[in-house]
N, C-alpha and C positions, 0 to 999 in steps of 0.2 A: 239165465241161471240154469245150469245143469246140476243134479244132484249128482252125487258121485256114490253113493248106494242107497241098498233098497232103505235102510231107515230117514235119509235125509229124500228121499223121493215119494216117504210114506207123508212127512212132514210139509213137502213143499205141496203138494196135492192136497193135503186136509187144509193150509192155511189157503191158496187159490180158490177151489171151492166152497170157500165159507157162505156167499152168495147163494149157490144155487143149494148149498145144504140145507141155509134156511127158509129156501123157497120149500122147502118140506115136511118144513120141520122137523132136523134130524139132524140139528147143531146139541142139543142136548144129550143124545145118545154119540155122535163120535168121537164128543170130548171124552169121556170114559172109556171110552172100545180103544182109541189111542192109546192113552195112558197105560193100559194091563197089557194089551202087545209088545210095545214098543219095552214097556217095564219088562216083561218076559223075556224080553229078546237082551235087553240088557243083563238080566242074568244069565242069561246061556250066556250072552257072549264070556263073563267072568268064571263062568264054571271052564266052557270048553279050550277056553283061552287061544294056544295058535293052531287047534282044531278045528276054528270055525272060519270061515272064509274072509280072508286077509281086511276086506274092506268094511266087516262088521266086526274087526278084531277091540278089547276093550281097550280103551286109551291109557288104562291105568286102576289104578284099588279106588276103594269107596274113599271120596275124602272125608274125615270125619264130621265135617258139617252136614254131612246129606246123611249121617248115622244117625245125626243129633234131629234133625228133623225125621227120621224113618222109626225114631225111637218114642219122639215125641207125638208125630200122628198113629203110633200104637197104644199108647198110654190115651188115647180119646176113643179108640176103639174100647177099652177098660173103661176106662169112666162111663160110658156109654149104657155098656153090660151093667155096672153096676147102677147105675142111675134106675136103669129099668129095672133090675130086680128089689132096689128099697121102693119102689111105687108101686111093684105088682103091674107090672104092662104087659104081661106075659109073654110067651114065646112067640108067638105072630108078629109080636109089635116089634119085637127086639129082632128078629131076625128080619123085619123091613126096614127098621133102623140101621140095622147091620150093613144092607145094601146100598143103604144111602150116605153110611161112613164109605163104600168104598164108590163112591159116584162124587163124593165131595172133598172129606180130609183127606183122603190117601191119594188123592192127587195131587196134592201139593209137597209131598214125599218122593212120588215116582217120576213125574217130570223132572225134578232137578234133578234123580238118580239117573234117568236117560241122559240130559246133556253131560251129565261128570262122566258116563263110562261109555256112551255110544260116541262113534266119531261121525259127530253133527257140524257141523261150520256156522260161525255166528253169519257171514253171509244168505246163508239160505234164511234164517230167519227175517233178518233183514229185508233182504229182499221180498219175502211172503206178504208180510205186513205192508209191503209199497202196492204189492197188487193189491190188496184187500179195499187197497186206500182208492185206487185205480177204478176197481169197480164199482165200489162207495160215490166216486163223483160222473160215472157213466150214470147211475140209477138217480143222482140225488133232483134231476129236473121231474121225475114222475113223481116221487115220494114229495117236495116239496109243495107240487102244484094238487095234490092229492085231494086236500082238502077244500081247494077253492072249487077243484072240481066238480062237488060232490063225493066223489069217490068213499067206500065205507071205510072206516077204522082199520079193522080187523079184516083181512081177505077171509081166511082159514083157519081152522083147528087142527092138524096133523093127527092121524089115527097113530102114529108114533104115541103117543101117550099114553096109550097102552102101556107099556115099558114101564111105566110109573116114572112118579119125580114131584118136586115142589109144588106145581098148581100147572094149570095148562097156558097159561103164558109164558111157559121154556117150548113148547109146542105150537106157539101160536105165530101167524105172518100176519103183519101190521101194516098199513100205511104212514100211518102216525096214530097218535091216541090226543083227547083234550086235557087238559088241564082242571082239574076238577076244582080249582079258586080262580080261575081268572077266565077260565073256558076258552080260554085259545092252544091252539094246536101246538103238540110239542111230538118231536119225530125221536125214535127209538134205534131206528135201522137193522141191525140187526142181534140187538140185545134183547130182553125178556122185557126192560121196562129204560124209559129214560135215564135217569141218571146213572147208571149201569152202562150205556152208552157213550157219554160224558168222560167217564174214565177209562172204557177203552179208546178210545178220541185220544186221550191222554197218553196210554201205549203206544198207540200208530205215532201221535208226533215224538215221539224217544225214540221208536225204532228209524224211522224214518233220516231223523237228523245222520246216523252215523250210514246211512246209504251216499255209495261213494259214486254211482250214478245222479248228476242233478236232474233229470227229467223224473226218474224215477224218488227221488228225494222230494220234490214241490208236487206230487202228485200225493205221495203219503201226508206230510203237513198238513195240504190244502184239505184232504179228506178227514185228517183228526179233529184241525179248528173247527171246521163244519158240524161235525157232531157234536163236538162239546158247546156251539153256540145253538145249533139247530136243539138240542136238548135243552136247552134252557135250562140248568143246573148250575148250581150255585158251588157246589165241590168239584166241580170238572174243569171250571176256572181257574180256582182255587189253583189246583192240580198243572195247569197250564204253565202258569206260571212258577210256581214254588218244584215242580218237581222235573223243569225243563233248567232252570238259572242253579238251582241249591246245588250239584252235582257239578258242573262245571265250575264255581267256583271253590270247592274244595280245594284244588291247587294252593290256593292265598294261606292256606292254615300252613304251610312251608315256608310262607316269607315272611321275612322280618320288617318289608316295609307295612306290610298289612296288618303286625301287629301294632304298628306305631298308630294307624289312622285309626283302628277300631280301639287304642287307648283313647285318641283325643275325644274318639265319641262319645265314649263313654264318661270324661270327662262332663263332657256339655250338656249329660241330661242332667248334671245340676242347675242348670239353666233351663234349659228346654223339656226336662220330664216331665213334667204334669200338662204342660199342654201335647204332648205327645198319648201319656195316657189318654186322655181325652181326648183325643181323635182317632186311638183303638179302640177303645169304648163305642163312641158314635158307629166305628164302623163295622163292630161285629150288631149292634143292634140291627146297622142297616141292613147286612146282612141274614141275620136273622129276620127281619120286618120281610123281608123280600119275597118271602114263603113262608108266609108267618103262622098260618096252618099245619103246615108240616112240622114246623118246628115246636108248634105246641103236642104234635101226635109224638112225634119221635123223644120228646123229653119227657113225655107221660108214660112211654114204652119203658123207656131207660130207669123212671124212677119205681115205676113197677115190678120190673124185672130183680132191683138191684134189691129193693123191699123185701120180695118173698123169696130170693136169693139165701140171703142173711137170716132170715125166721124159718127156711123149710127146709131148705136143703144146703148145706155149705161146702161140703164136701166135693159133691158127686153129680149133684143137682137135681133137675126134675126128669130127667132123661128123655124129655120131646117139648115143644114149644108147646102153647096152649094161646087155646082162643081168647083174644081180645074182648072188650067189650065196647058199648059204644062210645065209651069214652077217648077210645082208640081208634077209632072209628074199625072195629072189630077185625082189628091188625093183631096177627099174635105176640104173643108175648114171647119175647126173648129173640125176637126179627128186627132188623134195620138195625142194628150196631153187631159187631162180631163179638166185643168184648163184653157187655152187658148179657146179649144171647148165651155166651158161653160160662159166664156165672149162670145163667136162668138152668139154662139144659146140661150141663157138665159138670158145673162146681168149681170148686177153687185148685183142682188137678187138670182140668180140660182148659183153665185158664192159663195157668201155671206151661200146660205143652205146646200150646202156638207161644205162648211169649217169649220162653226161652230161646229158641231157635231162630223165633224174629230178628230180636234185641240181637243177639250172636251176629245172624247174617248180615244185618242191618252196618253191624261194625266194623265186618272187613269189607265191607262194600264200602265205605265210610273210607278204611284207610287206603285202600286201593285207588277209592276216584281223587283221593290226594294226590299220591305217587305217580299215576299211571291214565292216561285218559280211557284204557277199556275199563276203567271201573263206573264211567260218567252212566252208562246204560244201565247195569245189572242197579245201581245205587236208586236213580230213578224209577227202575219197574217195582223196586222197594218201597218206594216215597209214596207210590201211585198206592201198591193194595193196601201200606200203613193208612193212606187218606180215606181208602176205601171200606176197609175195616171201620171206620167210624160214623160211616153211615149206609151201610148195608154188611152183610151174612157173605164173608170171604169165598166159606165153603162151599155154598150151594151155587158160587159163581166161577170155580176154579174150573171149570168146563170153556170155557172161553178166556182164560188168562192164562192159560197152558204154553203159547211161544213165548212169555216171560221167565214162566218159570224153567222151562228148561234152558231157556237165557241166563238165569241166575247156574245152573249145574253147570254149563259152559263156561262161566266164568270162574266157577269153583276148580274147573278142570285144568285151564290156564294157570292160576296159582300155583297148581302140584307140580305144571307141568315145572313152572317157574323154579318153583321152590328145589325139583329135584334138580337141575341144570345145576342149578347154584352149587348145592352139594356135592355132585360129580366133578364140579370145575374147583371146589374147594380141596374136594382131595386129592385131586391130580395135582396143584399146584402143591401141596402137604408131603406129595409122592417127589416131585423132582427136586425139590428144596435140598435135601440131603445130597443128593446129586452134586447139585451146583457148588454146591461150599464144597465138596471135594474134591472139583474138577480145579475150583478157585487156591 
């Protein structure tokens, strides 16, 4: 894989290295040092337009989806400000806050703004992710045999933390870590914690699939499955399945034989429903039973959150998480769910500005992976942080979900490209029309 300029060379280097970054821990600091660069460099390229050198020229205007997201991760930056000023957090607090909106939500703006306007290739992404997966199964005989070893948990702390950020597990290199209810070993690799990992696992096998290299395509798979089993996560399965099948079979919503089968079925759960409920039932308990722990923390977070949501702040919210109590096992408040967290710390506008632009994106990914098989990816890396959003804090992980998201800007880019083609060849044909019947 050759890049073909300096932004897709900036890109193919940050995803290869992701190994030895976090042997240093300095994956938490590049996700953001990329993003305001390569963000910067995207707007020069639209300011200087065919004064900047041909092969960082912009591919096109802002599409208004990455407006609607660049719009909405500013309205969180407000809610933010105003959060802190009804609680008196004062200016220290707000301008660390300030830092860590642009370390977490304004990356989820700027990535899709560099793939819509930089000319990035969905290849090099692809292919990044195959290495990643590459490296993942060179290291995975140490990491796995780590703990029979003896070998410690944790190697290191990274004086990178300095820097500031969430806690010092974005800083921290692992072996693996226990299970704190069943005390067997569950591996992270190079996430901040397990199930975090799980879901990248879940990226690599999306990107992986449309790798048109098979050597390099069974080496990204092999490396996703692995973390999502090796983590032991009960949403990165989940994720396996539902957001690898759900996007390729979008096509079916086009035929008319698939609306006759999904009639008869629906016919037959007057026969067959209630024993069907009952066997969804059974298996979200199993589910749930499976980490049944967690699932009493994370639903104590959630009713908490949504509690003092509604009685304190409704609006604008508390404008920073707050410490748990034991009953949480002194997990904060308004962490491990994205949408619950951002009623806690945002309010009902910091709610309101990831939703919309979701819901939006979510939809033309939706009608594109119908139409068009490049929509099957961008839909998926959708499916993955929608999942993810439900059991962890989106923002404070968009550091590491950044070749998706400029995945989604590249796909937004491809539409325009699309859409203006269309237009051009609509009015050229508009143009000779008149022509023809005269010659006729």
């Amino acid at each position: 894989m050759t890049p073909n300029n300096p932004a897709e060379r900036m890109i193919f280097k940050a995803m290869t290295l992701t190994w030895p970054f976090y042997a240093v821990g300095a994956l938490y600091v590049v996700g953001p040092v990329l993003a305001w660069v390569l963000g910067g460099l995207a707007i020069l390229s639209l300011y200087l337009g065919p004064a900047i050198r041909h092969d960082l020229r912009a591919t096109g205007s802002i599409p208004p989806l990455i407006w609607v997201w660049i719009i909405g991760m500013f309205v969180m930056l407000v809610a933010l400000w105003a959060g802190h000023l009804d609680w008196g957090l004062g200016l220290k607090k707000t301008i660390k806050s300030s830092i860590g909106w642009a370390k977490g939500w304004a990356l989820l703006a700027l990535f899709p703004l560099i793939g819509a306007v930089l000319p990035i290739r969905r290849a090099v992404l692809i292919r990044g992710q195959c290495v990643i997966g590459a490296w993942t199964l060179a290291l995975a005989p140490v990491l796995l045999a780590a703990p029979y070893l003896g070998l410690p948990e944790r190697i290191f702390t990274s004086p990178l933390k300095a820097v500031g950020g969430p806690g010092p597990e974005y800083f921290s290199v692992y072996f693996y870590t226990f299970d704190p209810a069943s005390w067997t070993p569950r591996w992270q690799f190079y996430a901040p914690w397990s199930p975090f990992a799980a879901l990248l696992g879940v990226v690599m096998v999306l990107f992986a699939l449309e790798e048109e290299d098979r050597k390099w395509m069974l080496a990204g798979v092999a490396a996703g499955v692995l973390m999502i089993l090796a983590s032991k996560s009960r949403m990165g399965l989940v994720g396996l399945v539902a957001c690898t099948i759900a996007p390729r079979m979008m096509p079916l919503i086009l035929r008319g034989w698939a609306w006759h089968v999904t009639a008869a079925l629906t016919a037959s759960l007057a026969v067959i429903g209630t024993a069907l409920v009952s066997l969804a039932q059974d298996a979200v308990s199993a589910f749930k039973g499976a980490r049944a722990d967690s699932t009493r923390v994370r639903e104590t977070l959630q009713r908490i959150a949504s509690e003092r949501w509604q009685n304190e702040a409704m609006w604008f919210g508390h404008g920073t998480v707050h410490p748990g109590s034991h009953a949480v096992e002194y997990m904060p408040i308004g962490s491990h769910h994205t949408w619950y967290g951002l009623l806690f710390v945002k309010g009902l506008v910091g709610f309101a500005a990831l939703l919309v632009p979701m819901l939006w994106h979510t939809g033309v990914a939706m009608i594109d992976a119908a139409r068009n098989p490049r929509g099957r990816l961008p839909l998926g890396i959708l499916m993955t942080i929608i999942l993810l959003s439900f059991g962890e804090n989106v923002e404070i992980e968009a550091y590491m979900l950044w070749p998706g998201l400029i995945l989604l800007g590249i796909h937004l880019r491809e539409l325009a490209t699309d859409a203006a083609t269309k237009a051009a060849d609509d009015d050229a044909a508009d143009t000779h029309a008149p022509e023809m019947r005269t010659e006729g």
